[in-house]
C-alpha positions as CSV (number, residue, x, y, z in Angstrom):
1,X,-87.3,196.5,169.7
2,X,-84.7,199.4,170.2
3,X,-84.5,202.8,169.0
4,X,-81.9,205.6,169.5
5,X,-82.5,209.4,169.3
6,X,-79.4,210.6,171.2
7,X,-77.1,213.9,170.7
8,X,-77.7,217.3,169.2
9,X,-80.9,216.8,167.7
10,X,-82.8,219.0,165.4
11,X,-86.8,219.1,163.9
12,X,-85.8,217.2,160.8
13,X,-83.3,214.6,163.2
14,X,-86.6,213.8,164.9
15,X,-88.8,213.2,161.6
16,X,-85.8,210.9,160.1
17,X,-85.5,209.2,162.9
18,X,-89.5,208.6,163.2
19,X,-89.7,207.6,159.7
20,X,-87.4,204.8,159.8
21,X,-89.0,204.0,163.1
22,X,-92.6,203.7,162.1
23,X,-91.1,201.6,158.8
24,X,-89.1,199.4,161.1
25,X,-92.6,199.0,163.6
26,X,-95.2,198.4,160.3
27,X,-94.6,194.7,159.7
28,X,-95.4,194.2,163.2
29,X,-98.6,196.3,163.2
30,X,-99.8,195.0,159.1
31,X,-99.7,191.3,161.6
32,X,-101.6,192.3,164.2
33,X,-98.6,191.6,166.5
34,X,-97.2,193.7,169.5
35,X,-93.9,194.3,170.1
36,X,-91.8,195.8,173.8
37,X,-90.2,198.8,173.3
38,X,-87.0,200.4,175.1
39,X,-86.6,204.3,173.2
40,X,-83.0,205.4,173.8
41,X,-82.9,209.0,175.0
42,X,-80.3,209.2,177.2
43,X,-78.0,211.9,175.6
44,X,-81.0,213.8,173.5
45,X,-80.4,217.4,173.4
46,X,-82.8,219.3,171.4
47,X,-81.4,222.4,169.3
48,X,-84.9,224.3,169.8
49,X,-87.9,224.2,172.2
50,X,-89.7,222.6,169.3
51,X,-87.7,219.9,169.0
52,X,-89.2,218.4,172.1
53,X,-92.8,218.6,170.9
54,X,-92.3,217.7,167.4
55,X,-91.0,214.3,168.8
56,X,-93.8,214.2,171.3
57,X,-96.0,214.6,168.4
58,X,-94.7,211.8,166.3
59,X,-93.9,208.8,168.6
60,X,-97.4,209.5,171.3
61,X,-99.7,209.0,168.0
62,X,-102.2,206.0,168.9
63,X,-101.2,203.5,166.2
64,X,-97.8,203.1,167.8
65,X,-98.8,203.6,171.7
66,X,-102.1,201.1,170.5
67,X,-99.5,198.4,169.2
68,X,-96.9,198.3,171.9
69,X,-96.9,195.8,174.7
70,X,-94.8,197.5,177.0
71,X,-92.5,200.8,176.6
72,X,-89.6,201.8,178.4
73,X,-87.6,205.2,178.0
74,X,-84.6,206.0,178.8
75,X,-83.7,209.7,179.7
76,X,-81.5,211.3,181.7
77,X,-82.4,211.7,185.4
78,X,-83.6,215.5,186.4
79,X,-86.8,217.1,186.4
80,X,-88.2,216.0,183.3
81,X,-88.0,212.3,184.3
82,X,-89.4,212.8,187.7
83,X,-92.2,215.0,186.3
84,X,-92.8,211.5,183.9
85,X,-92.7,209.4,186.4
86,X,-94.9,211.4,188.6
87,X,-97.7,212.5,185.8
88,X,-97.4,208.8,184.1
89,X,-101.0,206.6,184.1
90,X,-99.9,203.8,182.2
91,X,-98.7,200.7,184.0
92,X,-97.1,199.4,180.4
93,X,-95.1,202.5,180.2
94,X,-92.2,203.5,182.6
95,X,-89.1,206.0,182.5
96,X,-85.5,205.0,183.4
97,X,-81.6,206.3,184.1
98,X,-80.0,203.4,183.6
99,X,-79.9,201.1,180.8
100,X,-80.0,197.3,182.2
101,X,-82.9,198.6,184.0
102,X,-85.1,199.9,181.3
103,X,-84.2,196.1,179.6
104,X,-84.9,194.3,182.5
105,X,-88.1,195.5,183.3
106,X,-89.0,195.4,179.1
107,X,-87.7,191.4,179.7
108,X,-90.3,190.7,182.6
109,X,-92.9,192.6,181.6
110,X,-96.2,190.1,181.3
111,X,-97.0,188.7,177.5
């Protein structure tokens, strides 16, 4: 599965964009299934401090993070991707610049 939250993005963007998300993730969680994830953020530019939390708040909530196989982000490269990388505990998550990475490493990630 791929999502997209790229450009000038504002509090209600993010809750939109969540809302379609978690509808697009629910078959897969009413099954019992897992799915691989690669969340597009390369481009994101918040219009307000909060716009980083609220979307913090809405896609880190436990039925999502609890139903995922394996995440990968994409962001841009700078401090907040190195702090990510640095501060992350998860093996099935990981942060990425580029594209074909992120993919790649969704693709081989272990079943």
């Amino acid at each position: 599965m791929v999502t997209h939250l790229v450009g000038k993005i504002s509090t209600e963007d993010v809750n939109d964009w969540f809302n379609g998300f978690e509808q697009a993730c629910q078959p897969f969680i009413a099954e019992g299934r897992k799915y691989k994830l690669l969340v597009d953020r390369k481009g994101y530019t918040p219009d307000h401090f909060s716009v980083q939390k609220a979307w913090k708040d809405k896609f880190f909530n436990e039925t999502l993070l609890n139903h995922s196989k394996a995440i990968a982000f994409l962001l841009e490269e700078g401090e907040i991707m190195t702090y990510l990388q640095q501060s992350n505990t998860k093996e099935s998550v990981k942060f990425f610049d580029h594209y074909e990475q992120a993919l790649s490493w969704l693709k081989e990630y272990p079943v």
